[in-house]
N, CA, C and O atoms as a printed pandas DataFrame, in Angstrom:
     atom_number atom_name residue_name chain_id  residue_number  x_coord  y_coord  z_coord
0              1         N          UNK        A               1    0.850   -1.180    0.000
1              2        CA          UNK        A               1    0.000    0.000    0.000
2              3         C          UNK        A               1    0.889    1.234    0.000
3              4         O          UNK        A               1    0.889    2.027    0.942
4              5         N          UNK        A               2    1.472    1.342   -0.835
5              6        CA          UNK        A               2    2.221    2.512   -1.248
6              7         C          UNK        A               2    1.747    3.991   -1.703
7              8         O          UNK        A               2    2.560    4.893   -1.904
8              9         N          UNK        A               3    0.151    4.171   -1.864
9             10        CA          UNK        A               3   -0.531    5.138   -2.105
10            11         C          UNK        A               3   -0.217    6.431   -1.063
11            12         O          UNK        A               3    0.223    6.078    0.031
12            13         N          UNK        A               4   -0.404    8.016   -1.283
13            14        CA          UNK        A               4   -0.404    9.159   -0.524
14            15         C          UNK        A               4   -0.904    8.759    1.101
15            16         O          UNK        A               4   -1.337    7.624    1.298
16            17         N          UNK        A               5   -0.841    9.508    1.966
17            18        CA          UNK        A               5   -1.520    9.204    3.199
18            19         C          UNK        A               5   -2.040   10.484    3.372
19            20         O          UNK        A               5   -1.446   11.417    2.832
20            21         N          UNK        A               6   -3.170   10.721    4.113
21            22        CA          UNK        A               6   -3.781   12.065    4.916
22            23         C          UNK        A               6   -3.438   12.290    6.057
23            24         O          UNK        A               6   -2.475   11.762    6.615
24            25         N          UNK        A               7   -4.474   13.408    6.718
25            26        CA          UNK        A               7   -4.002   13.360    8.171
26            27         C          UNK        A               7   -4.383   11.937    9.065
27            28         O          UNK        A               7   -5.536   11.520    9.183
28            29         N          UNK        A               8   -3.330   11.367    9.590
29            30        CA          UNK        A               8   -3.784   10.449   10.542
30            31         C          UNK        A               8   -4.058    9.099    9.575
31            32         O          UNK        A               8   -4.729    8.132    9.935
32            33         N          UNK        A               9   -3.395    9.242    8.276
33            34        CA          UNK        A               9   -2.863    7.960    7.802
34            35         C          UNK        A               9   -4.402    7.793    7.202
35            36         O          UNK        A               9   -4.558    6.756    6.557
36            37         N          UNK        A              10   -5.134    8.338    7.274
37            38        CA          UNK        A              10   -6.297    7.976    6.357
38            39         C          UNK        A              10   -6.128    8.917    4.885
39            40         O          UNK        A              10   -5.146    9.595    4.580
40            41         N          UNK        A              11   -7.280    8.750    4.162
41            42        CA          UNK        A              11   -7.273    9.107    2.951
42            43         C          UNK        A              11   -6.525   10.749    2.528
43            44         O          UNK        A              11   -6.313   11.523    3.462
44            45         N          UNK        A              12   -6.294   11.023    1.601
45            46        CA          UNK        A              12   -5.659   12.470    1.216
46            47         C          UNK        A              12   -6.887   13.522    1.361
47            48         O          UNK        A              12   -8.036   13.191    1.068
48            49         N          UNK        A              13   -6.574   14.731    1.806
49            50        CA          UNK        A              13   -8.188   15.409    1.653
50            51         C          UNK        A              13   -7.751   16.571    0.750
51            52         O          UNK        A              13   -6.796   17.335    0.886
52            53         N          UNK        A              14   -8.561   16.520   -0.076
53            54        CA          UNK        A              14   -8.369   17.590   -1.896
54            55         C          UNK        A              14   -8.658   19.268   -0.955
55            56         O          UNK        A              14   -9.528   19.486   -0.112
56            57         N          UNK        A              15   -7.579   20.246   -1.487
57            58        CA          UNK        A              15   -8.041   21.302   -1.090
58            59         C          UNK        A              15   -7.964   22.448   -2.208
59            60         O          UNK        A              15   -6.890   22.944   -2.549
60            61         N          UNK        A              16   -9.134   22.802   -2.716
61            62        CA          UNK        A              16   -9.377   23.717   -3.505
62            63         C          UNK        A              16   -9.085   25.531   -3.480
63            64         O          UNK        A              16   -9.913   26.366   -3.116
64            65         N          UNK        A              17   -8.340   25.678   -3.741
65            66        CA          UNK        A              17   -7.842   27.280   -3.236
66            67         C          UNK        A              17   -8.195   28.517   -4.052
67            68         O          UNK        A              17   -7.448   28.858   -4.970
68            69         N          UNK        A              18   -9.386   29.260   -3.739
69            70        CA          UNK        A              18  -10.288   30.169   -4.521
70            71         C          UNK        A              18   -9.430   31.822   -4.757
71            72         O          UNK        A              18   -9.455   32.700   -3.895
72            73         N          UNK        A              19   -8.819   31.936   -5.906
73            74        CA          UNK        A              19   -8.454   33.318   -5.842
74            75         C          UNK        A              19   -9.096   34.642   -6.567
75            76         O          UNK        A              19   -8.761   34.901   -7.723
76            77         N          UNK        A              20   -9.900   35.360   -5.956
77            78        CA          UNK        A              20  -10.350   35.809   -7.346
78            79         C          UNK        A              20   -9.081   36.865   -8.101
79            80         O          UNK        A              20   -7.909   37.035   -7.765
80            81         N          UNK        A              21   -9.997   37.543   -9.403
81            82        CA          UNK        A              21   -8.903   37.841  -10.380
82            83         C          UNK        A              21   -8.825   39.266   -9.903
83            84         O          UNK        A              21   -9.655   39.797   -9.165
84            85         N          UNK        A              22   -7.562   39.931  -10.480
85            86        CA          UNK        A              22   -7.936   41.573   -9.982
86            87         C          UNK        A              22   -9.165   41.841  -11.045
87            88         O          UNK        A              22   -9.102   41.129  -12.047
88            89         N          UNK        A              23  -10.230   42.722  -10.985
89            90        CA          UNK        A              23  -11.036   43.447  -11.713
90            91         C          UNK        A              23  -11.423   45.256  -11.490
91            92         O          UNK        A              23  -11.679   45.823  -10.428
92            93         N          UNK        A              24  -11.361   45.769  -12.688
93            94        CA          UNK        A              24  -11.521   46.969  -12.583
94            95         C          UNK        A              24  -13.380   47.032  -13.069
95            96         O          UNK        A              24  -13.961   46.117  -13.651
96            97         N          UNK        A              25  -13.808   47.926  -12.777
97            98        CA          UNK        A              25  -15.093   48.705  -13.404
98            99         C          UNK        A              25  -14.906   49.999  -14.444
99           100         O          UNK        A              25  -14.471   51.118  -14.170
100          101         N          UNK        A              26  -15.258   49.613  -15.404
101          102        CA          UNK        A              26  -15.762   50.338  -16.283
102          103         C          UNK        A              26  -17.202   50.827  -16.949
103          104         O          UNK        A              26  -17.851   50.116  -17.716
104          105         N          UNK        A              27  -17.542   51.986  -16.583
105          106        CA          UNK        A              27  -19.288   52.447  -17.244
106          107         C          UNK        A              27  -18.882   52.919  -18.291
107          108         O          UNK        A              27  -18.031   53.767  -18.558
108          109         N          UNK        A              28  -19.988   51.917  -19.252
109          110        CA          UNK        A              28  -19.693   51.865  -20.924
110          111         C          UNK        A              28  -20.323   53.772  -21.172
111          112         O          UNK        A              28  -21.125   54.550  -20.658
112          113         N          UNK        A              29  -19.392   53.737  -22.205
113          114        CA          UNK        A              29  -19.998   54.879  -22.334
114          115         C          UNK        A              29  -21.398   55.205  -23.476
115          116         O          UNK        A              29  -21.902   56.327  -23.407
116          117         N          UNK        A              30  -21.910   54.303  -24.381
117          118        CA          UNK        A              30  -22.762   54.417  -25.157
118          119         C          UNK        A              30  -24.230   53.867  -24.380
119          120         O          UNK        A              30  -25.288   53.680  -24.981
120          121         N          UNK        A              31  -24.062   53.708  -23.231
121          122        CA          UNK        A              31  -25.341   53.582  -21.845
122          123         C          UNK        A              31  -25.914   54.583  -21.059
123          124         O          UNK        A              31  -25.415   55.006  -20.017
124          125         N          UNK        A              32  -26.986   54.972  -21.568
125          126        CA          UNK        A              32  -27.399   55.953  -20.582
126          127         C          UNK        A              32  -28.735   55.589  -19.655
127          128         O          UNK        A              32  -29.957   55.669  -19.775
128          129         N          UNK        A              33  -27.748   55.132  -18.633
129          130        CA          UNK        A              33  -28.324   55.579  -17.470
130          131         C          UNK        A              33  -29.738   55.714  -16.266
131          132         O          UNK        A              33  -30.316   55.171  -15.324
132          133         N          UNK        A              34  -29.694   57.156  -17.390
133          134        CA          UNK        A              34  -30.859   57.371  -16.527
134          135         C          UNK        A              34  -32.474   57.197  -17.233
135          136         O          UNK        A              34  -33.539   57.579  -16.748
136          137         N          UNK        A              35  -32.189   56.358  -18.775
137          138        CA          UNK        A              35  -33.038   55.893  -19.491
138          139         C          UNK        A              35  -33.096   54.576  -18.682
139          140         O          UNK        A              35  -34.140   54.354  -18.069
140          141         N          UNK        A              36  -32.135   53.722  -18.617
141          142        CA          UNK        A              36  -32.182   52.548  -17.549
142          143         C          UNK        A              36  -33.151   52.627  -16.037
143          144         O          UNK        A              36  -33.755   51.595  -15.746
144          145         N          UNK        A              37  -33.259   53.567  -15.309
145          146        CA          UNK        A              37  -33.880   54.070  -14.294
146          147         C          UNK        A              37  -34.623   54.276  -14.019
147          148         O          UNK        A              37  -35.092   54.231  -12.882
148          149         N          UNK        A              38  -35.405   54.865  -15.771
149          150        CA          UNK        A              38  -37.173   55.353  -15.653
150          151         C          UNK        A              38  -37.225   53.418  -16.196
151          152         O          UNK        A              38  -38.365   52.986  -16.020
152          153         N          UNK        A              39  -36.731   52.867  -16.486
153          154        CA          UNK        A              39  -37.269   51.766  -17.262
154          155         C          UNK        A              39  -37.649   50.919  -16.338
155          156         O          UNK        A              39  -38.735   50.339  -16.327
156          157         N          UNK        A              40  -36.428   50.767  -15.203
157          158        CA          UNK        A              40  -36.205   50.363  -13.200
158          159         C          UNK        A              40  -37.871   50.500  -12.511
159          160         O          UNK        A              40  -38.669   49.645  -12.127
160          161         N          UNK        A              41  -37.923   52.011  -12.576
161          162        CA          UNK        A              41  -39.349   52.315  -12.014
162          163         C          UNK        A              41  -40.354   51.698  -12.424
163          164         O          UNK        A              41  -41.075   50.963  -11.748
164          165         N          UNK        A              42  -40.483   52.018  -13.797
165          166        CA          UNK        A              42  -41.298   51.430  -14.803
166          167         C          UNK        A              42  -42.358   49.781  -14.319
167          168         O          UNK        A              42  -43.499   49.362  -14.122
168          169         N          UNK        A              43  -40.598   49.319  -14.356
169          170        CA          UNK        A              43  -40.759   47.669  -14.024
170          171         C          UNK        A              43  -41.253   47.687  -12.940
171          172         O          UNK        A              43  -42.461   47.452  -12.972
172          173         N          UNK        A              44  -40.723   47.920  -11.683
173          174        CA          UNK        A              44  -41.057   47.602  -10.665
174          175         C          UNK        A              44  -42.333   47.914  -10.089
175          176         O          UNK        A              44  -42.693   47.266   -9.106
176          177         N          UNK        A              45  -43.015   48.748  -10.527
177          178        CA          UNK        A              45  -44.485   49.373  -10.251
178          179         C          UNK        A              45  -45.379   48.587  -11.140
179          180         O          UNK        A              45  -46.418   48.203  -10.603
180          181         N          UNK        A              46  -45.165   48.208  -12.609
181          182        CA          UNK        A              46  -45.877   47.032  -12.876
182          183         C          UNK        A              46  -46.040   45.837  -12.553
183          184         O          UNK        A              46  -47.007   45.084  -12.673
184          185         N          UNK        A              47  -44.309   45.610  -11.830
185          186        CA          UNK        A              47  -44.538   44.111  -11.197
186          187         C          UNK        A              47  -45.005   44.156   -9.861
187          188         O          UNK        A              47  -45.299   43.071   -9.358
188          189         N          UNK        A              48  -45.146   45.260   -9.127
189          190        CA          UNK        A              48  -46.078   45.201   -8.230
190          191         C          UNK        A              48  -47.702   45.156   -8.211
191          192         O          UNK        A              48  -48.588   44.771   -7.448
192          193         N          UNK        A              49  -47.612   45.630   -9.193
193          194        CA          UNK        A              49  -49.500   45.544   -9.796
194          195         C          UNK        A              49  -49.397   44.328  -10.440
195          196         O          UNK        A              49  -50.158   43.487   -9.962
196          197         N          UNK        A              50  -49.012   44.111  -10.960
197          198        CA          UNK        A              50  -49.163   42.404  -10.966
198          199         C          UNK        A              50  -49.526   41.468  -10.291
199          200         O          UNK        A              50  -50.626   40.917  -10.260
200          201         N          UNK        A              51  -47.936   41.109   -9.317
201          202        CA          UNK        A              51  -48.558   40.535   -8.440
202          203         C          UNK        A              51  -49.760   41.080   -7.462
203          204         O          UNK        A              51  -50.495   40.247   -6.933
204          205         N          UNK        A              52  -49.892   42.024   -7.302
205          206        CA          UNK        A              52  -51.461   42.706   -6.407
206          207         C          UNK        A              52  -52.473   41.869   -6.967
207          208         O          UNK        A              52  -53.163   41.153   -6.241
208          209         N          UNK        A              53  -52.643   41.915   -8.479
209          210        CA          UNK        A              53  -53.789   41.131   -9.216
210          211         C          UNK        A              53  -53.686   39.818   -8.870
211          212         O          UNK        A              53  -54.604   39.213   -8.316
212          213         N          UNK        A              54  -52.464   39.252   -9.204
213          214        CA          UNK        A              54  -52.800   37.788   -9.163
214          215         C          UNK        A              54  -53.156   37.124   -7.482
215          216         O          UNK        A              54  -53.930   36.207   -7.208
216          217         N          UNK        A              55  -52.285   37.960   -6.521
217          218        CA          UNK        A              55  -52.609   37.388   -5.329
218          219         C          UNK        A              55  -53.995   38.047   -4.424
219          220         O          UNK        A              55  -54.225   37.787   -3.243
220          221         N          UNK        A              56  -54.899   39.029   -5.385
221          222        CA          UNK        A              56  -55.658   39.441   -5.102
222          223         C          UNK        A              56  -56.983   37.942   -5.545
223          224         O          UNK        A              56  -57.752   37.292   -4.837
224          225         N          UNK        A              57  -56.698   37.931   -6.908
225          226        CA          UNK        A              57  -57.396   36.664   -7.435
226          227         C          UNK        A              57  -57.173   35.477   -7.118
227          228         O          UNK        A              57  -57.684   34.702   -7.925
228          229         N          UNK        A              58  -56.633   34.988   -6.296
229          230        CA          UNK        A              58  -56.435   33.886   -5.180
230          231         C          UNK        A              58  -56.828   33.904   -3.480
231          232         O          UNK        A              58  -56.844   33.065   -2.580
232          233         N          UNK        A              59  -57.089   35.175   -3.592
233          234        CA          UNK        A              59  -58.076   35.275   -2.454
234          235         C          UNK        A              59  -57.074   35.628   -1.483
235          236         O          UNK        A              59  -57.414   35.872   -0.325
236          237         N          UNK        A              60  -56.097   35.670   -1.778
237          238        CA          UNK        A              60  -54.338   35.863   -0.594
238          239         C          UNK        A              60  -53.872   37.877   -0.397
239          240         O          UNK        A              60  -53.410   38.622   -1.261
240          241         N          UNK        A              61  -54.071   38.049    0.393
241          242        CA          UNK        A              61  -53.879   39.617    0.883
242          243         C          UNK        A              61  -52.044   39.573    0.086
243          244         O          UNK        A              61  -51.121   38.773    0.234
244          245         N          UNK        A              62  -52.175   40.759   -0.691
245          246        CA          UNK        A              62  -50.305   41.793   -0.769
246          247         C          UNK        A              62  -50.217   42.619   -0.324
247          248         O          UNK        A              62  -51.133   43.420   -0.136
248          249         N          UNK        A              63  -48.936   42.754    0.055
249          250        CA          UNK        A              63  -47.924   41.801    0.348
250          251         C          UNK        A              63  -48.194   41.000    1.429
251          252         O          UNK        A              63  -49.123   41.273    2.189
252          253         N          UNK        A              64  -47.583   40.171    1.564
253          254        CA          UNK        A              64  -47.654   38.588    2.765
254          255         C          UNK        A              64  -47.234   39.525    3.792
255          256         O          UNK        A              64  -46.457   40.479    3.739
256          257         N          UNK        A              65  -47.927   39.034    4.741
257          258        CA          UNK        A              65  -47.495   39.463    6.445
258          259         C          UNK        A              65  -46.808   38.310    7.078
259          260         O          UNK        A              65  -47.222   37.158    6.945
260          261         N          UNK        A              66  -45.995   38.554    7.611
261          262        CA          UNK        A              66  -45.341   36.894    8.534
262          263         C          UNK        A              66  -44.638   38.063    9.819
263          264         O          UNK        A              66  -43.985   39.104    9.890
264          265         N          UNK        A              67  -45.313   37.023   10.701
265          266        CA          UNK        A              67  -45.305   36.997   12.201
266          267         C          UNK        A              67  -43.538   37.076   12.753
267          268         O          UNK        A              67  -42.759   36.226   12.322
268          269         N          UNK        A              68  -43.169   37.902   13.486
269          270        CA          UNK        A              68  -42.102   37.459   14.021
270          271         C          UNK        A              68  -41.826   36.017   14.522
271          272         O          UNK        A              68  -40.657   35.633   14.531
272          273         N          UNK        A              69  -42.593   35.376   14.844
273          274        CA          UNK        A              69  -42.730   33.778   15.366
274          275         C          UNK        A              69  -42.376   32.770   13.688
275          276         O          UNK        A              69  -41.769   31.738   13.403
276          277         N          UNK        A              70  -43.107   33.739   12.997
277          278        CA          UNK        A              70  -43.087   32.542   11.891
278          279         C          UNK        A              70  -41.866   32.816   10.863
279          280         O          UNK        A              70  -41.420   31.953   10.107
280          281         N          UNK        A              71  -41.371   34.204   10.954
281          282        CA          UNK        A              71  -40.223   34.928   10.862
282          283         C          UNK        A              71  -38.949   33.576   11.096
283          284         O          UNK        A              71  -38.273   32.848   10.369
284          285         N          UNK        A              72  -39.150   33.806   12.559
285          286        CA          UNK        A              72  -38.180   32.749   13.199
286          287         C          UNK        A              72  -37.739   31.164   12.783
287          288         O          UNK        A              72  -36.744   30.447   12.679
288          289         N          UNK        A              73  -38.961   31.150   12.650
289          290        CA          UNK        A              73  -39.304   29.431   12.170
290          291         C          UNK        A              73  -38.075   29.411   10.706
291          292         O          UNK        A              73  -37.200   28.584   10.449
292          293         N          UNK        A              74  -38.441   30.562   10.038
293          294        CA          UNK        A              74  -37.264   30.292    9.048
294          295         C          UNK        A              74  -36.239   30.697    8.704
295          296         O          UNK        A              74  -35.706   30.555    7.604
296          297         N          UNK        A              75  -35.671   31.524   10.087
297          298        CA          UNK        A              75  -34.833   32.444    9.620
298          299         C          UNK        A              75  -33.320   31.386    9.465
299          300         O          UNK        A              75  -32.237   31.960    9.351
300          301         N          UNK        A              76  -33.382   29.791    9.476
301          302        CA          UNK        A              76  -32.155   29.081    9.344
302          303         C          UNK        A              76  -32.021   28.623    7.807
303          304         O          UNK        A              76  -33.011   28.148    7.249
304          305         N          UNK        A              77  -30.880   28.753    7.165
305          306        CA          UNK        A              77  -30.587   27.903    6.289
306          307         C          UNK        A              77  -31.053   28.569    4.722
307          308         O          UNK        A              77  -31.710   29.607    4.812
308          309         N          UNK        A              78  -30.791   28.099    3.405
309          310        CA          UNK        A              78  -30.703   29.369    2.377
310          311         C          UNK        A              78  -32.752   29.134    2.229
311          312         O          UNK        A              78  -33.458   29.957    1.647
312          313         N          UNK        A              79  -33.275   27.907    2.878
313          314        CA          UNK        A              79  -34.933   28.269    2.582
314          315         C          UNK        A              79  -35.394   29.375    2.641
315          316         O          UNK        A              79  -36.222   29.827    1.851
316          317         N          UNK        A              80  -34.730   30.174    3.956
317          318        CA          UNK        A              80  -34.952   31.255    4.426
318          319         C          UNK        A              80  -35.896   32.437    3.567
319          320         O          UNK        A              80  -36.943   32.752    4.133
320          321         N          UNK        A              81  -35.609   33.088    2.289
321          322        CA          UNK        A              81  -35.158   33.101    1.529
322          323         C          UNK        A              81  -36.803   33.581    0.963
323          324         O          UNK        A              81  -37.502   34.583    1.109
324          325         N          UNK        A              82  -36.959   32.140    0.189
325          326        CA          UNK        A              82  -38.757   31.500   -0.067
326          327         C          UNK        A              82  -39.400   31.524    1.266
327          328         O          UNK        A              82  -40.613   31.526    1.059
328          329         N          UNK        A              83  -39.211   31.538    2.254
329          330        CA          UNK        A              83  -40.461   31.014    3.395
330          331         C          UNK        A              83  -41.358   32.276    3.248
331          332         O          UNK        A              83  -41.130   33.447    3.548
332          333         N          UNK        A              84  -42.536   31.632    2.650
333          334        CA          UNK        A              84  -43.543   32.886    3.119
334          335         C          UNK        A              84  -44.896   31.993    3.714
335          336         O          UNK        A              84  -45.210   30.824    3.486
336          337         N          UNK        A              85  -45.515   32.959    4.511
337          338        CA          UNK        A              85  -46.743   32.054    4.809
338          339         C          UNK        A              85  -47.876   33.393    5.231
339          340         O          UNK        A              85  -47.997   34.582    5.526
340          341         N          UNK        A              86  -48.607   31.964    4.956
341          342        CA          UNK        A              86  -50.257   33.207    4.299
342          343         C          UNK        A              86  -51.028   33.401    5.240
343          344         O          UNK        A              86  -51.530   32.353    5.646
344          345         N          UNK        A              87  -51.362   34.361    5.802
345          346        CA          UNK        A              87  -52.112   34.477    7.307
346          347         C          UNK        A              87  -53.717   34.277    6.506
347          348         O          UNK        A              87  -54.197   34.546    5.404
348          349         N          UNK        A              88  -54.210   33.602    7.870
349          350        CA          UNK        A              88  -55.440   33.337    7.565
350          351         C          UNK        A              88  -56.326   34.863    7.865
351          352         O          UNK        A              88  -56.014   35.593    8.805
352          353         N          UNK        A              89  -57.492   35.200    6.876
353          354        CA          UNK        A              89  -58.248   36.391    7.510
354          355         C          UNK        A              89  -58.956   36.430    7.773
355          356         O          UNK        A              89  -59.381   37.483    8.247
């Protein structure tokens, strides 16, 4: 058994070493901006009326309310994230 050894004579353990690269930022210059921004608003006020409609037509109050208790329940782990829950009315 002539193979590598690890710590403590068991298996080798692989260690992956993350570097990132240098990076600079550059704002292109043929982008403007503040056409991007009204477009930002734009979106976001329709996708709030959106969803208003659809979770209006499911009978579910917007935005979701969650309880500090129920808060808690998920504040572990990346579920976190998605946990929503639908108060009864």
């Amino acid at each position: 058994n002539s193979g590598p050894k690890g710590v403590g004579g068991g298996t080798p353990t692989v260690v992956r070493w993350v570097i990132p690269h240098s990076f600079t930022q550059s704002k292109p210059q043929g982008v403007d901006f503040r056409v991007m921004l009204t477009f930002f608003e734009f979106y976001e006020t329709l996708l709030g009326f959106v969803l208003h409609k659809l979770y209006h037509d499911l009978g579910v109050r917007y935005p979701l309310r969650i309880s500090n208790d129920e808060l808690k329940e998920c504040s572990g782990g990346p579920v976190a994230a998605y946990c929503r829950v639908v108060e009864e009315e």
